[in-house]
DSSP file (Angstrom, degrees, kcal/mol; ACC not computed):
  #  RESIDUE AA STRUCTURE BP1 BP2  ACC     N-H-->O    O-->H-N    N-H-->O    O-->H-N    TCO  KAPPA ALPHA  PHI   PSI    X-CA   Y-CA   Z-CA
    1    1 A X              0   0    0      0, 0.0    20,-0.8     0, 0.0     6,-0.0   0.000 360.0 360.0 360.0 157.0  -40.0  -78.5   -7.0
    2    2 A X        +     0   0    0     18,-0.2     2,-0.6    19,-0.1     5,-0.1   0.473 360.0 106.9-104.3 -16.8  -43.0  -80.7   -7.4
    3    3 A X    >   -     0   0    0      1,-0.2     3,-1.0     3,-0.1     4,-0.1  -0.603  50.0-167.9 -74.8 109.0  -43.4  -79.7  -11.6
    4    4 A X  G >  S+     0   0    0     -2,-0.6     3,-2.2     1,-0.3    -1,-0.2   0.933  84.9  69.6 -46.4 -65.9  -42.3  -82.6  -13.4
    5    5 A X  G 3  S+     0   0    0      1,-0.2    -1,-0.3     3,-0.1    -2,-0.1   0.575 109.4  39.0 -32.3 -29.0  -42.2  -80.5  -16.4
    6    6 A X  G X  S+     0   0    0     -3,-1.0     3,-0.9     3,-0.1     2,-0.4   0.304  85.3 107.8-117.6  27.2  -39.2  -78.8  -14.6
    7    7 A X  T <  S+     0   0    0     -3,-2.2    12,-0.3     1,-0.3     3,-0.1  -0.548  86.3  25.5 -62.3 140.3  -37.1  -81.6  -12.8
    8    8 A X  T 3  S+     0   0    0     10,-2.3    -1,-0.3    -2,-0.4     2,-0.2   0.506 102.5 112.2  91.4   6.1  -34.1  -82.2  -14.2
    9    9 A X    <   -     0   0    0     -3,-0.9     9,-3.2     9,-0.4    -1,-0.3  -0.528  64.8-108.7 -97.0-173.8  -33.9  -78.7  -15.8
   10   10 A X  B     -A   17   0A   0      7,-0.2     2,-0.6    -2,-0.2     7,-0.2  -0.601  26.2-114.6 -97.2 149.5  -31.5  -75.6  -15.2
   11   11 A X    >>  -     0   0    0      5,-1.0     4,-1.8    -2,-0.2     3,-1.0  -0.825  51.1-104.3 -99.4 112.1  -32.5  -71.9  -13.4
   12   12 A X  T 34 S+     0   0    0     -2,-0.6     2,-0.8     1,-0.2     3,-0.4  -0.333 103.9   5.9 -36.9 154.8  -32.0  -69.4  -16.6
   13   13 A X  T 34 S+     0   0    0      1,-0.4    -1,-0.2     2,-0.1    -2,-0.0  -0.006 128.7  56.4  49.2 -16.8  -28.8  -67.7  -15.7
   14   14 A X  T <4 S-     0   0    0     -3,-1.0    -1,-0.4    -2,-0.8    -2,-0.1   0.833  82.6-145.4 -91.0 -67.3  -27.6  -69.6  -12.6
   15   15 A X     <  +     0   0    0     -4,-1.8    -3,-0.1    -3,-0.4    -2,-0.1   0.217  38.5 161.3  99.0  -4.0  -27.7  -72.9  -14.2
   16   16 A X        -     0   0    0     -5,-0.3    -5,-1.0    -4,-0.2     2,-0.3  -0.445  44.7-124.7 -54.8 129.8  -29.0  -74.8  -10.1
   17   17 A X  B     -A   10   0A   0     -7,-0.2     2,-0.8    -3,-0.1    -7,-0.2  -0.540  18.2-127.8 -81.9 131.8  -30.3  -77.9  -11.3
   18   18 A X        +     0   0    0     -9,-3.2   -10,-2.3    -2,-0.3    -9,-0.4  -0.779  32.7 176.5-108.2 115.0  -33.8  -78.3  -10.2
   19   19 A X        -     0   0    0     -2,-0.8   -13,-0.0   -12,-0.3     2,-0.0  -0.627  36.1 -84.3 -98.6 157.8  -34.7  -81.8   -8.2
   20   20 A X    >   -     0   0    0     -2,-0.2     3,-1.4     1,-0.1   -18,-0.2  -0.191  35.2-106.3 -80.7-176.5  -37.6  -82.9   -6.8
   21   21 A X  T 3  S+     0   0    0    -20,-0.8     3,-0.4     1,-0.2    -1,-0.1   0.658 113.4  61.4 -72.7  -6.2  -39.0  -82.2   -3.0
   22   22 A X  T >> S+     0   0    0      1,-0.2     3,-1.9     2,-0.1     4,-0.6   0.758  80.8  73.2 -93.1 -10.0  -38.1  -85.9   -2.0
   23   23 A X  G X4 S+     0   0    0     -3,-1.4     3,-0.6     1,-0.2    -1,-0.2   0.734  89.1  66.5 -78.5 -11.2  -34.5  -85.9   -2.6
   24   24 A X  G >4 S+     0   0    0     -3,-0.4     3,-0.6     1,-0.2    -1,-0.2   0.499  85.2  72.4 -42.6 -18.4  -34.3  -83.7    0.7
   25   25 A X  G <4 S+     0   0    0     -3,-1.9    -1,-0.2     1,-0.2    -2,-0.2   0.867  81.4  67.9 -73.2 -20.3  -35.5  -86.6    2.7
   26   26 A X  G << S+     0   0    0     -3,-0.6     2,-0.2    -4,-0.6    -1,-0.2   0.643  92.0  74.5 -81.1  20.1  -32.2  -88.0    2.1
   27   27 A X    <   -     0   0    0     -3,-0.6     3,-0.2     1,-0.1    25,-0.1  -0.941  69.7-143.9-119.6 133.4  -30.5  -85.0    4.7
   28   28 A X  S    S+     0   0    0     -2,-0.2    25,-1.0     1,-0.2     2,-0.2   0.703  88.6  21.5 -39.6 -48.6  -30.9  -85.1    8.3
   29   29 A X  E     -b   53   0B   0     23,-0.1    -1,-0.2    -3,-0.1    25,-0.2  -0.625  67.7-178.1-127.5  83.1  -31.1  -81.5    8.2
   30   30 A X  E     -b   54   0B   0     23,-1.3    25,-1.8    -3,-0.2     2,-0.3  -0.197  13.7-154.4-113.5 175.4  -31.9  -78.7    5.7
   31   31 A X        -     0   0    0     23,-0.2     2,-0.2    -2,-0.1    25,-0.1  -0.914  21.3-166.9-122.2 144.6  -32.1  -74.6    5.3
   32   32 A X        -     0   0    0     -2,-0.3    25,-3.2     2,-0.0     2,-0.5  -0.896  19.1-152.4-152.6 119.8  -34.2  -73.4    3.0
   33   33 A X  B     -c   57   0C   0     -2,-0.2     2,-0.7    23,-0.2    25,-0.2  -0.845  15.5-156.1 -66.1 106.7  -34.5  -70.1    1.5
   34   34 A X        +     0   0    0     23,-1.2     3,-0.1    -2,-0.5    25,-0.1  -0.897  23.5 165.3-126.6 112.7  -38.0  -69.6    0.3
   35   35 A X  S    S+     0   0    0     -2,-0.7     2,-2.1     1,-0.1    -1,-0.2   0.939  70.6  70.0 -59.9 -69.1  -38.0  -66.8   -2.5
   36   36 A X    >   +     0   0    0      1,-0.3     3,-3.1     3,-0.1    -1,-0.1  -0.318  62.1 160.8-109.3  37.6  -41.5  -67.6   -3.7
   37   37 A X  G >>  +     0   0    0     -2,-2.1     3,-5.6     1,-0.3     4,-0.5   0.892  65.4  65.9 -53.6 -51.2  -43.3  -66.1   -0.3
   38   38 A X  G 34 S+     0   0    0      1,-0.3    -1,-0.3    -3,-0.2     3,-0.3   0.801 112.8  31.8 -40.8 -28.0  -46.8  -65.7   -2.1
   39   39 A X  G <> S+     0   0    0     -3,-3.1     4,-1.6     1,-0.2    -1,-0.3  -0.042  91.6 111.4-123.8  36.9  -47.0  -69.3   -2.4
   40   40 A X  H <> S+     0   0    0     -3,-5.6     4,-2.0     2,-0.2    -1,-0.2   0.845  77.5  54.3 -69.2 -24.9  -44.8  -70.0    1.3
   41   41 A X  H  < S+     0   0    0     -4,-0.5    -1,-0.2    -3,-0.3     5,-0.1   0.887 110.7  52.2 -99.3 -27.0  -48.0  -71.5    3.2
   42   42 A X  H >> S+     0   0    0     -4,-0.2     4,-0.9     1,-0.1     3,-0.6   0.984 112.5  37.2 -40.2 -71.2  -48.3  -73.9    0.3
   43   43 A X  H 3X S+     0   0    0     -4,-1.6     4,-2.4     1,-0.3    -2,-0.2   0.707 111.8  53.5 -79.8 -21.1  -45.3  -75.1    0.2
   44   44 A X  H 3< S+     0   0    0     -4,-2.0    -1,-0.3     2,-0.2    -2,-0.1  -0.505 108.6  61.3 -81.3  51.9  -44.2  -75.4    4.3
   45   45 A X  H <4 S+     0   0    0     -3,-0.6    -2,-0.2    -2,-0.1    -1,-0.2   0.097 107.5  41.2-135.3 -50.1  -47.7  -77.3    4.2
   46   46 A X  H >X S+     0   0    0     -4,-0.9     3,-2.2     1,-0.1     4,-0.6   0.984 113.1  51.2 -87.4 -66.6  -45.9  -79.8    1.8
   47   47 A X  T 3< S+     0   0    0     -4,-2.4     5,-0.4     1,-0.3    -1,-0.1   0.642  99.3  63.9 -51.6 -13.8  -42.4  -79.9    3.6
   48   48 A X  T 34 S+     0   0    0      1,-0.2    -1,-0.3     2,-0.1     3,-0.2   0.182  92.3  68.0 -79.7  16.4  -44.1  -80.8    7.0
   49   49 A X  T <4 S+     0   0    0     -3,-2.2    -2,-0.2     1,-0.1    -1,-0.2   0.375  91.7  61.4 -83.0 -21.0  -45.1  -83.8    5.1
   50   50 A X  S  < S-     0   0    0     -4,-0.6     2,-0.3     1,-0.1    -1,-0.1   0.352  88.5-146.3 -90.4  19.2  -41.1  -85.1    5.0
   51   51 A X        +     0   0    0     -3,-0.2     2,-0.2    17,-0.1    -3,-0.1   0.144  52.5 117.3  -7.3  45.8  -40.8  -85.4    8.3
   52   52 A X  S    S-     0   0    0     -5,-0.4     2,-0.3    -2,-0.3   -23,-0.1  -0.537  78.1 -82.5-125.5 153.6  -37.2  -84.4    8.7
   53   53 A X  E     +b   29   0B   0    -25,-1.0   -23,-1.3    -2,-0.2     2,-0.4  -0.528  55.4 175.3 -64.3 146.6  -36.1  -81.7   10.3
   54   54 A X  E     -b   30   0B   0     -2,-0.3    14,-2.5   -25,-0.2     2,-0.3  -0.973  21.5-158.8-151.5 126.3  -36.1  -78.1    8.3
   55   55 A X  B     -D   67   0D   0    -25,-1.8     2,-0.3    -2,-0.4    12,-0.2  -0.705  20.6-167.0 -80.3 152.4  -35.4  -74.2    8.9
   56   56 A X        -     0   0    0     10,-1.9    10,-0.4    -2,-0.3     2,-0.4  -0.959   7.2-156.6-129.8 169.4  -37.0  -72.5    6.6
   57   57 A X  B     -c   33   0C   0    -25,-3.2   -23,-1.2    -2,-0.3     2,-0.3  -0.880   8.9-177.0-142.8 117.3  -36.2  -68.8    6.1
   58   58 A X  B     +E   64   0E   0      6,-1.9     2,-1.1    -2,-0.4     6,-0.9  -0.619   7.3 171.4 -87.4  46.6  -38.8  -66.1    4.4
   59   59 A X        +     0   0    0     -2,-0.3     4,-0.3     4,-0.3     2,-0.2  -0.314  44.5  85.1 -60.5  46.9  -37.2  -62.9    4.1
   60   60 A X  S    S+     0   0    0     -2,-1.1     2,-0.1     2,-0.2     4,-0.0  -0.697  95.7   9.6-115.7 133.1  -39.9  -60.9    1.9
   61   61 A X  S    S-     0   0    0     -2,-0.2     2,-0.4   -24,-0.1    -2,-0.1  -0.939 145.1  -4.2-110.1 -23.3  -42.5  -59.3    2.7
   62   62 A X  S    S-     0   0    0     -4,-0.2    -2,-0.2    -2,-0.1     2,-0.1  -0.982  90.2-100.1-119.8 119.7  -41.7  -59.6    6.6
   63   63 A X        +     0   0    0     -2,-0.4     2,-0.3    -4,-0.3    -4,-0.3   0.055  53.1 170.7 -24.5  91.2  -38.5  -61.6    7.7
   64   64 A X  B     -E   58   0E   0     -6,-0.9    -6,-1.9    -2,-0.1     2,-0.4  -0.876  21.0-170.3 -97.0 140.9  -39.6  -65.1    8.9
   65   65 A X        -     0   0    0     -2,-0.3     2,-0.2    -8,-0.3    -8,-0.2  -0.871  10.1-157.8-156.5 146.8  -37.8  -68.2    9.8
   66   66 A X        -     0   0    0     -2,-0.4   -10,-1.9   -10,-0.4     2,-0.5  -0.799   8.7-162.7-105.5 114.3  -39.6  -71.5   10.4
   67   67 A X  B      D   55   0D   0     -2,-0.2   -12,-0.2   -12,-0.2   -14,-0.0  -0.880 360.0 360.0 -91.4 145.1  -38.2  -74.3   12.4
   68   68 A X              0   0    0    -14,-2.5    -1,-0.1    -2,-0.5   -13,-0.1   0.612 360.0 360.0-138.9 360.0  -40.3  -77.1   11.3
């Protein structure tokens, strides 16, 4: 997540620690499940910035997955 206001907090009822979007640079390679589809073209706009490789995968509202 990019929200400062929520780095370093907890996901009610899972408890996943949330970091920010630059600690992925330090993986060659990552998957990513993207819940949050209304704001997907946002955010694969911001992860073709890292220049690392990344699947992403959009299952709602129509199954997608993104090599990028």
């Amino acid at each position: 997540d990019d929200n400062n206001l929520k780095i370093g907090k907890y996901l009610p009822l899972h408890g996943i620690k949330i970091y920010p979007t630059e600690k992925l640079t330090k993986y060659e390679k990552v998957f990513i499940i993207l819940l949050a589809w209304n704001f997907s073209v946002d955010i694969i706009k911001k992860l073709k910035k890292l220049n690392i490789q990344i699947i992403v995968l959009v299952p709602h509202p129509k199954l997608e997955v993104l090599n990028l």
